[in-house]
C-alpha positions in Angstrom: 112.5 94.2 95.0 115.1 94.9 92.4 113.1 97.1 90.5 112.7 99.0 93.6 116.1 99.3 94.9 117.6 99.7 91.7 114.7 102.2 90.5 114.3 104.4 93.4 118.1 105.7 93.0 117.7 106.8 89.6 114.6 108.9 90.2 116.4 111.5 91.0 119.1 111.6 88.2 115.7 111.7 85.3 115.0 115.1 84.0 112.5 114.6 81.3 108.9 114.3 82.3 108.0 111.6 80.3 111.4 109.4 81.8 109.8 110.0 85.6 106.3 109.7 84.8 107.3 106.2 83.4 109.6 105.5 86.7 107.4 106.3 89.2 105.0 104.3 87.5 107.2 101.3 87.6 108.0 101.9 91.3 104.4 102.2 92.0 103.6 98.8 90.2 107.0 96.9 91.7 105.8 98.4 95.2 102.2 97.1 94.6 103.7 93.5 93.2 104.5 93.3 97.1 101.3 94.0 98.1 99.4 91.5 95.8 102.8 89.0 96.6 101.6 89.2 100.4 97.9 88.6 99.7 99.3 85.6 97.5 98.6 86.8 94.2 100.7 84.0 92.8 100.4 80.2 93.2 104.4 79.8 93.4 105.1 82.9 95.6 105.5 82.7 99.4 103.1 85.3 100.9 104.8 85.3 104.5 108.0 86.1 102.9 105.9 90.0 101.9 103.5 90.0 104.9 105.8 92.2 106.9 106.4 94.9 103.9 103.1 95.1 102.6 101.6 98.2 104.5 104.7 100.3 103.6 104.7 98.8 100.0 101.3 100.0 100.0 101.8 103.4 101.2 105.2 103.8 98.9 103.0 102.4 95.7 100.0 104.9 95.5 102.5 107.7 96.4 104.7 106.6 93.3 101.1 106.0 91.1 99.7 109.5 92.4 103.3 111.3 91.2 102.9 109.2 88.0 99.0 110.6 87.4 100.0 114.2 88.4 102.9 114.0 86.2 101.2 112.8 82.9 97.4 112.1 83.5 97.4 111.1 79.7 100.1 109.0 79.6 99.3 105.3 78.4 100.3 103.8 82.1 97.6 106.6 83.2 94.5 104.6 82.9 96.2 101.1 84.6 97.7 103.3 87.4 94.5 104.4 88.3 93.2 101.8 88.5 96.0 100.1 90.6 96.1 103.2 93.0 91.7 103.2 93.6 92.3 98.9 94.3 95.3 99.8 97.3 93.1 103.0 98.5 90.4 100.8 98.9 92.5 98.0 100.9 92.3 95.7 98.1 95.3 93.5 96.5 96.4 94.3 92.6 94.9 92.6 89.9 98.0 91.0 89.1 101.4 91.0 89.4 104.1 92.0 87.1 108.1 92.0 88.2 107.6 88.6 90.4 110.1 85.8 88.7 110.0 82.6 89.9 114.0 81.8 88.9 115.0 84.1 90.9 
């Protein structure tokens, strides 16, 4: 959620390509952390605490992964973000989760 409400601010300050291609990607995979959160992709995480977010974090995180691709289709997030985006399309949770912190 931090990486989300502190990311989706600076968006619109980045002017190189390379800078948002990397953003949105990080949106896209804080958004989908919600997702896979809410399906109880990790053993210490409290899924009803993301039930209620997870459609919109859904929609928000292929929009953000779709920017990403059409941004930089080469870029080395490219291959993962596909990925990521095909799993949410298809209704399925992320492999994995990456911004979640158990301290916090």
């Amino acid at each position: 959620r931090r990486v989300i409400a502190e990311g989706e601010p600076f968006l619109s300050r980045l002017q190189e390509r390379s800078d948002r291609t990397e953003l949105h990607y990080l949106l896209g995979m804080a958004y989908a952390d919600v997702v896979g959160l809410a399906d109880g992709a990790d053993e210490y995480a409290e899924p009803e605490k993301y039930r209620e977010e997870a459609a919109a974090a859904r929609a928000r995180s292929i929009q953000h992964l779709r920017e990403a691709l059409s941004l930089d289709p080469r870029a080395p997030s490219a291959r993962h973000a596909w990925m990521t985006a095909w799993r949410l399309q298809a209704g399925l949770p992320p492999l994995s989760v990456r911004f979640f912190c158990i301290y916090d």
